[in-house]
C-alpha positions, 0 to 999 in steps of 0.5 A: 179200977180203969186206971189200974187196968189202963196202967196194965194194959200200957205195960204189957204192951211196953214189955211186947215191944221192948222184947219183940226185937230179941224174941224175934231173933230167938224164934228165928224165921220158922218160929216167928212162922210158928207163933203167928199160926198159932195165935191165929188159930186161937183168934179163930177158934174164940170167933167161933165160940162168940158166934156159937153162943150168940147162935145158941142163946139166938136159937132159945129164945125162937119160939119163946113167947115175948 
């Protein structure tokens, strides 16, 4: 199974790079704009639900007898 993923994970990153060139000039300099907003965005609001679960599980467990 960690092969199989690795071999996954080495050609989607092969495919982002063979095709970065002509998706970046598609996209032009707005959309390039755009999609980098857009995934930061989403980066951001997955650290949010991160800290939030870890906050929330944290929270439950005060006052719990050990």
């Amino acid at each position: 199974a960690a092969i199989l993923g690795l071999i996954a994970v080495s050609l989607s990153i092969y495919v982002c790079y063979r095709f970065a060139g002509p998706l970046a000039k598609f996209l032009g300099k707005v959309g390039i704009n755009v999609l980098v907003r857009l995934s930061a965005f989403i980066l951001i609001c997955i650290g949010i639900q991160i800290c939030w679960s870890g906050i929330s599980a944290l929270m439950a467990t005060i006052g719990q007898p050990a």
